[in-house]
C-alpha positions, 0 to 999 in steps of 0.5 A: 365452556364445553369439554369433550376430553379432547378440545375445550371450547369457549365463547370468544369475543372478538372486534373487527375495526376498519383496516388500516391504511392502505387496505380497506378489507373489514368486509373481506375479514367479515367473509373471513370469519364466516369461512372460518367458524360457519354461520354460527358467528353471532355479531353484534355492536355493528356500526359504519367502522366496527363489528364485534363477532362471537363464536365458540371456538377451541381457544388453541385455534382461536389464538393462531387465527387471531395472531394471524389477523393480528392487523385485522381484530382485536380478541375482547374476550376471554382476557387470557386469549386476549393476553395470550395474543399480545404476547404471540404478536411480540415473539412474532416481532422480535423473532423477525427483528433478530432475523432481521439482524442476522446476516445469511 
């Protein structure tokens, strides 16, 4: 892990199945990548229906990307991001669940 005073970064893992139905989008999520985090990502474990990518990144801003792909990858490692992910995607869901509940 690097530290600059500013922002830590840290190698990240992260494994991109195929979509779910109905989208077919892992090519378009692998383009994804690429525009987000440059031709530094190293893949590795690539098969007909995965990829795993590792990047260094700022795990602040690895955590927003990967909440916003939530349906798209998975965070292998650290396992603190990994965690940290889970729960973002939870609040997520029950803060539109109680929105949801609500009437306007």
């Amino acid at each position: 892990m690097v530290h600059d005073g500013i922002t830590c970064l840290a190698s990240v893992s992260i494994r991109i199945p195929p979509s779910p139905p109905p989208c077919e989008r892992q090519k378009d999520i692998l383009n994804d990548v690429i525009d987000w985090f440059g031709t530094d990502v190293r893949f590795s474990d690539e098969s007909d229906d995965e990829v795993t990518a590792r990047v260094e990144v700022n795990l602040r801003a690895m955590k927003l990307w990967a909440i916003q792909y939530g349906p798209y990858v998975k965070v292998l490692t650290p396992d603190k991001l990994a965690e940290d992910v889970k729960q973002g995607l939870e609040a997520a869901l029950k803060s539109s669940s109680r929105r949801s509940a609500c009437r306007w």
